[in-house]
C-alpha positions as CSV (number, residue, x, y, z in Angstrom):
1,X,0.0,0.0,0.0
2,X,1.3,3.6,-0.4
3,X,0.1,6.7,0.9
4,X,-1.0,10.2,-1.9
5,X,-1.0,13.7,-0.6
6,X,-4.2,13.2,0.8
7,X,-3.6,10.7,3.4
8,X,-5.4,8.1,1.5
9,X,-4.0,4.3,0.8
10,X,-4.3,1.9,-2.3
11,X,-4.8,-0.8,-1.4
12,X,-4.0,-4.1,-2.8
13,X,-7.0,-4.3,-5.3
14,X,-6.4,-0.6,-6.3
15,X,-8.9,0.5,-4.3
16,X,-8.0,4.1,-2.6
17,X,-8.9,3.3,1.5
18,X,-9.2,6.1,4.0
19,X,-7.8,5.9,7.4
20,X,-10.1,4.6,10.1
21,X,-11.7,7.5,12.3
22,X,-13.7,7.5,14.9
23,X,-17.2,8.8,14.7
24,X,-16.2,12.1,17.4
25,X,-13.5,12.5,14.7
26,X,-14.9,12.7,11.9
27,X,-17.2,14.7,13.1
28,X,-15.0,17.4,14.5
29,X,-13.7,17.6,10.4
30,X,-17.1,19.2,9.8
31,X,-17.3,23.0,9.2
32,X,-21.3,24.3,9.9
33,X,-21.3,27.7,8.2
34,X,-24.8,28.6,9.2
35,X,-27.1,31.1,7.5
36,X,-29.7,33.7,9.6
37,X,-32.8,31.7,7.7
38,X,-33.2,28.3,8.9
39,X,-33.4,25.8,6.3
40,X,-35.5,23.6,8.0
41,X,-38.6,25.2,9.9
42,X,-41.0,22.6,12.3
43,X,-44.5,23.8,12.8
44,X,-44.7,23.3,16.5
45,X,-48.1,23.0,16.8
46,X,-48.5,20.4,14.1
47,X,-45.9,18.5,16.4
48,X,-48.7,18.7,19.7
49,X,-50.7,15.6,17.6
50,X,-47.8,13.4,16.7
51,X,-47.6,10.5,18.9
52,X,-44.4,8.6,17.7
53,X,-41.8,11.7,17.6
54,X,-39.8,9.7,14.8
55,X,-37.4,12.7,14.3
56,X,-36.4,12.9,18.0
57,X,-34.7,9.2,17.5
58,X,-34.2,9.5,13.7
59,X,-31.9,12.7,13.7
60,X,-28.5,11.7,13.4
61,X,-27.4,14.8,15.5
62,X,-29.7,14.7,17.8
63,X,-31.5,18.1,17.1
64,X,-35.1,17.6,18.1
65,X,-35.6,17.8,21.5
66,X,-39.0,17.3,23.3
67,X,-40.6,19.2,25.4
68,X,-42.4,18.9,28.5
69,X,-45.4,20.0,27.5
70,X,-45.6,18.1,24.2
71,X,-43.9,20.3,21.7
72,X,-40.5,19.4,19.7
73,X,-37.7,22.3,19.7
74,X,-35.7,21.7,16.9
75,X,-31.9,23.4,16.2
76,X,-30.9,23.8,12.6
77,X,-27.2,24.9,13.2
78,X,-25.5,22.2,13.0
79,X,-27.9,19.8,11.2
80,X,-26.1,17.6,8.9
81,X,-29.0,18.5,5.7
82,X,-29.6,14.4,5.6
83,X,-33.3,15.0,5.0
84,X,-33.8,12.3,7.6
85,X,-36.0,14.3,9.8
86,X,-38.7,14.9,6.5
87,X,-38.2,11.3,5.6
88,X,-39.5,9.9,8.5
89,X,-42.1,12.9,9.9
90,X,-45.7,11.2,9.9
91,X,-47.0,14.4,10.5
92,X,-48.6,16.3,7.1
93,X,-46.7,19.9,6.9
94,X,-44.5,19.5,10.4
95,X,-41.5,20.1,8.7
96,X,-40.3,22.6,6.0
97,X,-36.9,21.2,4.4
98,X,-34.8,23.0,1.4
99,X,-31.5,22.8,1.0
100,X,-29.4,26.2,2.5
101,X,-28.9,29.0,0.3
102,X,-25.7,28.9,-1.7
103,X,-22.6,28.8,0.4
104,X,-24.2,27.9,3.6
105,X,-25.0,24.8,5.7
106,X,-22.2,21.9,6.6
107,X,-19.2,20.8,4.7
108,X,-17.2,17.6,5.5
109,X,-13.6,17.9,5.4
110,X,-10.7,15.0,5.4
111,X,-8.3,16.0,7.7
């Protein structure tokens, strides 16, 4: 195997491998440049009915957070722009997605 300029390896097959991170690693790689306009917007009150808060436990960055008295509070600044959080949402017209305007939102960097 033999190392480029990026820190990648080809392997034996040719195949270009990258090294192994962790997931806190990885993660601290990612630049949020965040806009004023969120990108996402969750109707709160649409949220009051749901009963199986799928994007509490589906966010893979853990940005809905429920509330005590029923309602979701949902952070867009560091949201990774999966789309997971629409994907899953049971609830008609609980949650606005679009991508960030031009320039904004998270990139993922190899360090």
């Amino acid at each position: 195997m033999s190392d480029d300029a990026q820190g990648a390896t080809a392997s034996g097959d040719g195949e270009e491998r990258w090294p192994s991170l962790s997931f806190e690693d990885r993660m601290a790689t990612a630049v949020f440049d965040v806009h004023e306009r969120a990108h996402i917007v969750v109707d709160a009150a649409v949220c009051l009915d749901c009963s199986t808060r799928r994007c509490v436990v589906a966010c893979p960055a853990n940005l809905f957070v429920p509330t005590a008295d029923g309602g979701i509070v949902f952070n867009y600044e560091q949201c990774f722009e999966c789309g997971t959080c629409y994907l899953v949402c049971n609830e008609e017209g609980a949650i606005s997605w679009s991508y960030p305007e031009g320039g904004y939102g998270v990139v993922f960097r190899h360090s």
